[in-house]
Chimera marker file (.cmm) of the C-alpha trace (Angstrom):
<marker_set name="trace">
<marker id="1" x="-13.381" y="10.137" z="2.008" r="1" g="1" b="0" radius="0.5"/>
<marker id="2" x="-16.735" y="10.248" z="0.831" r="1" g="1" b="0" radius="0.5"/>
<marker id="3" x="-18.088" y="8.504" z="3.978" r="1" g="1" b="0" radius="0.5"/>
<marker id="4" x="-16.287" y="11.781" z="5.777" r="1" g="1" b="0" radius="0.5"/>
<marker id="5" x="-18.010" y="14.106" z="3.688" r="1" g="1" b="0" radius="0.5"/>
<marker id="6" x="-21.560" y="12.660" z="3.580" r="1" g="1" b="0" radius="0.5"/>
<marker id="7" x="-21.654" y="12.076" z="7.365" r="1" g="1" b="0" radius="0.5"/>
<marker id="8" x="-19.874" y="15.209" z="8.202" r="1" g="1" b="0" radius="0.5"/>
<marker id="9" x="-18.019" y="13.157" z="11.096" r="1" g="1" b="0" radius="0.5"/>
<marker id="10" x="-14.985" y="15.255" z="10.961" r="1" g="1" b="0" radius="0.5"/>
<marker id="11" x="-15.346" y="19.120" z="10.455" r="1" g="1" b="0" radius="0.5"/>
<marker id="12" x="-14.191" y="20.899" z="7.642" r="1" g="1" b="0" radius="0.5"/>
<marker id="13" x="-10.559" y="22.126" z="8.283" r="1" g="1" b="0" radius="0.5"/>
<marker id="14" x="-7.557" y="20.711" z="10.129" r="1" g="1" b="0" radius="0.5"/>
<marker id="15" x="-9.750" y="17.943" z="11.419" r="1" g="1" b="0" radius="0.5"/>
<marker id="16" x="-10.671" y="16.950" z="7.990" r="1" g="1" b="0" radius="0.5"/>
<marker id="17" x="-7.388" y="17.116" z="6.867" r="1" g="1" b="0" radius="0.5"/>
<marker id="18" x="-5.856" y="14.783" z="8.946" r="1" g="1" b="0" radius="0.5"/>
<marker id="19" x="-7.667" y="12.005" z="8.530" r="1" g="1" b="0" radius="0.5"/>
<marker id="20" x="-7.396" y="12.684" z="4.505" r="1" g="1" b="0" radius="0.5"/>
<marker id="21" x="-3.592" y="12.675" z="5.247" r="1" g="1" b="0" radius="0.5"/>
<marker id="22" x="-3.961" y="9.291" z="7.759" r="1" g="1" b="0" radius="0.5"/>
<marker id="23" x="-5.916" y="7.790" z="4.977" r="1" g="1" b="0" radius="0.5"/>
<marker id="24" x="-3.647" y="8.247" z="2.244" r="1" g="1" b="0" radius="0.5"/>
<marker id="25" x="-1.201" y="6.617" z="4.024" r="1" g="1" b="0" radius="0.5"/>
<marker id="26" x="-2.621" y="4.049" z="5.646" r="1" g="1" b="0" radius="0.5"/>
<marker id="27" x="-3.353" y="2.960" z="1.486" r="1" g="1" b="0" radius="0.5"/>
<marker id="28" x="0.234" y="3.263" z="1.067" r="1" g="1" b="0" radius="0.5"/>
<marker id="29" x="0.963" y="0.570" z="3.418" r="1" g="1" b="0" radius="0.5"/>
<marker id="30" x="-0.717" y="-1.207" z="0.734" r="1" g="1" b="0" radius="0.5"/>
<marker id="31" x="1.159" y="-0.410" z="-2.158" r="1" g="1" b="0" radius="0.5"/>
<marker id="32" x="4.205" y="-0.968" z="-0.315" r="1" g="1" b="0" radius="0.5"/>
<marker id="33" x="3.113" y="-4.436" z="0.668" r="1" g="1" b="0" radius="0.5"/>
<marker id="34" x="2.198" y="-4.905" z="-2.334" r="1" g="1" b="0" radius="0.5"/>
<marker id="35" x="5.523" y="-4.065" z="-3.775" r="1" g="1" b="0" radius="0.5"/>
<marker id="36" x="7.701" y="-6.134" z="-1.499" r="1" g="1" b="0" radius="0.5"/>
<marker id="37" x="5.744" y="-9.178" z="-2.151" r="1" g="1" b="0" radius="0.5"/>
<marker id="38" x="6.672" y="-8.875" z="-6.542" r="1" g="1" b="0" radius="0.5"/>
<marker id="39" x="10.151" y="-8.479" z="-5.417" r="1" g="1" b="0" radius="0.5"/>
<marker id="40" x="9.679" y="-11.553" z="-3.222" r="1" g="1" b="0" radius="0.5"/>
<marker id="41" x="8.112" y="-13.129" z="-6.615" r="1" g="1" b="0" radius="0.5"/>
<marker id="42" x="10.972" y="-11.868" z="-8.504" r="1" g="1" b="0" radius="0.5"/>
<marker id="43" x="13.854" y="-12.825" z="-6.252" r="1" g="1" b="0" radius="0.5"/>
<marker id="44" x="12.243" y="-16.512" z="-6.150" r="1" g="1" b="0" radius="0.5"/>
<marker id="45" x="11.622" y="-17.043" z="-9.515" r="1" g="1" b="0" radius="0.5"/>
<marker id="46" x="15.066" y="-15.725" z="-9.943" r="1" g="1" b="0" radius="0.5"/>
<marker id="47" x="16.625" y="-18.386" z="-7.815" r="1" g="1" b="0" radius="0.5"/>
<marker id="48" x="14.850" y="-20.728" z="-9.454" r="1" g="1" b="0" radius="0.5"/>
<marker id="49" x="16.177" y="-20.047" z="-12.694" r="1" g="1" b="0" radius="0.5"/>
<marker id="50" x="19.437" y="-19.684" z="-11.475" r="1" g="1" b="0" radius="0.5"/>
<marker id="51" x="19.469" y="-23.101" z="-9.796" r="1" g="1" b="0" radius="0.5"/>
<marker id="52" x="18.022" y="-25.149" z="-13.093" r="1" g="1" b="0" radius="0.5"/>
<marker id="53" x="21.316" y="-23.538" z="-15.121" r="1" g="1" b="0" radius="0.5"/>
<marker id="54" x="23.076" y="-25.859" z="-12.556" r="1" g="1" b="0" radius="0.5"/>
<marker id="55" x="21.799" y="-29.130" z="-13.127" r="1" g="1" b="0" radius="0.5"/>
<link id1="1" id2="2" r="1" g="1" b="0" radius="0.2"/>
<link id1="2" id2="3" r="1" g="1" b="0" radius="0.2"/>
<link id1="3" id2="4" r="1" g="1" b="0" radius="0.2"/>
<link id1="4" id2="5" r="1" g="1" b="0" radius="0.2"/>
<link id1="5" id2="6" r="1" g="1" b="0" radius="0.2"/>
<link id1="6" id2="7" r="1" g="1" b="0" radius="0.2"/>
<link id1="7" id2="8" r="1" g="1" b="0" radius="0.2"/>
<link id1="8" id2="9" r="1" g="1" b="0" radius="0.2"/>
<link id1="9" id2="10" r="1" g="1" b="0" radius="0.2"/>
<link id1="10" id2="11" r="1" g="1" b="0" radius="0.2"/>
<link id1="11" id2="12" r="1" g="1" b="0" radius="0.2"/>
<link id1="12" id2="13" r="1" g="1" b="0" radius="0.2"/>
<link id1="13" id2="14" r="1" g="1" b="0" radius="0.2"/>
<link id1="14" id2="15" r="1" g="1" b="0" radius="0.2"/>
<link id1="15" id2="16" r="1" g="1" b="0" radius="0.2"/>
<link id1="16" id2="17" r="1" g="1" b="0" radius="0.2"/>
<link id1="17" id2="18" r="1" g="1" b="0" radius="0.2"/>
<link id1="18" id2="19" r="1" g="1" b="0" radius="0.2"/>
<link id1="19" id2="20" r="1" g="1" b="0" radius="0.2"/>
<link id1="20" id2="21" r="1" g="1" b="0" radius="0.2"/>
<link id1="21" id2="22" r="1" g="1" b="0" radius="0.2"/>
<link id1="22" id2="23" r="1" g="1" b="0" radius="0.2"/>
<link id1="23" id2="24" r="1" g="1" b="0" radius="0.2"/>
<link id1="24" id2="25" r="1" g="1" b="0" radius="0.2"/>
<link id1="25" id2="26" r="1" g="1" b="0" radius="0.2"/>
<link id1="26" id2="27" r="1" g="1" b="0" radius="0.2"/>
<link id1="27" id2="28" r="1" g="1" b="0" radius="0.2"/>
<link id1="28" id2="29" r="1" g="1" b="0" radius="0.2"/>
<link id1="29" id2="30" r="1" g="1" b="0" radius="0.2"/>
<link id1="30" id2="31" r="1" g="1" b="0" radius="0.2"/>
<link id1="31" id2="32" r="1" g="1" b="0" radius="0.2"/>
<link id1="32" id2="33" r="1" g="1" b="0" radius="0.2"/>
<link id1="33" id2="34" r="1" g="1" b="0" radius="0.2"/>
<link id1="34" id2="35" r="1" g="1" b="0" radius="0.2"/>
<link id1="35" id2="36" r="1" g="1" b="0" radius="0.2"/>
<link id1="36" id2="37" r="1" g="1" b="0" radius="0.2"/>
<link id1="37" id2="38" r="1" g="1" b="0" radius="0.2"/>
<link id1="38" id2="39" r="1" g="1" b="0" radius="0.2"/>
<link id1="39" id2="40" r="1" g="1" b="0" radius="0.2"/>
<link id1="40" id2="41" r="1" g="1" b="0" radius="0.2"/>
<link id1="41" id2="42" r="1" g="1" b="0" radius="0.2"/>
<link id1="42" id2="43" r="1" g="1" b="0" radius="0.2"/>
<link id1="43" id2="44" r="1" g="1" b="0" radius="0.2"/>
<link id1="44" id2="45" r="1" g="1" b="0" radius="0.2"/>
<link id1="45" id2="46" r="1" g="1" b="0" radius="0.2"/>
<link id1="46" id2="47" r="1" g="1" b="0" radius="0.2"/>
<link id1="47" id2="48" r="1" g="1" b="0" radius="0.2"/>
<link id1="48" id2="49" r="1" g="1" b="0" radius="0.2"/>
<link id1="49" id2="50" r="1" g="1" b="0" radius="0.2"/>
<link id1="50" id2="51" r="1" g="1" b="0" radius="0.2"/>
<link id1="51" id2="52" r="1" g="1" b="0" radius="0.2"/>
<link id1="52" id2="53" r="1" g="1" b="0" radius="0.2"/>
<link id1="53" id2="54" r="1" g="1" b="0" radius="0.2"/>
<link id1="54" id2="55" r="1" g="1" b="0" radius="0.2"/>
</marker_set>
């Protein structure tokens, strides 16, 4: 966002806007990703611990 403003390479307005909205969730893909890979952690550490009660 602050490369946007300084370089002033979208106008101010709906321009602007939209990439500020694209941006924000284009980082969300992120967060998300980061998110399903601690559940991946979680579910395999889970099975882990549920297969060493067996033995």
């Amino acid at each position: 966002m602050v490369w946007l403003n300084e370089t002033n390479i979208t106008r101010r307005g709906e321009e602007y806007d939209g990439a500020k909205d694209a941006l924000k969730w284009a980082a969300m893909t992120y967060v998300v990703a980061a998110l399903a890979s601690i559940a991946t952690l979680v579910q395999y550490v889970l099975i882990f611990l549920g297969n060493r009660d067996r033995e």
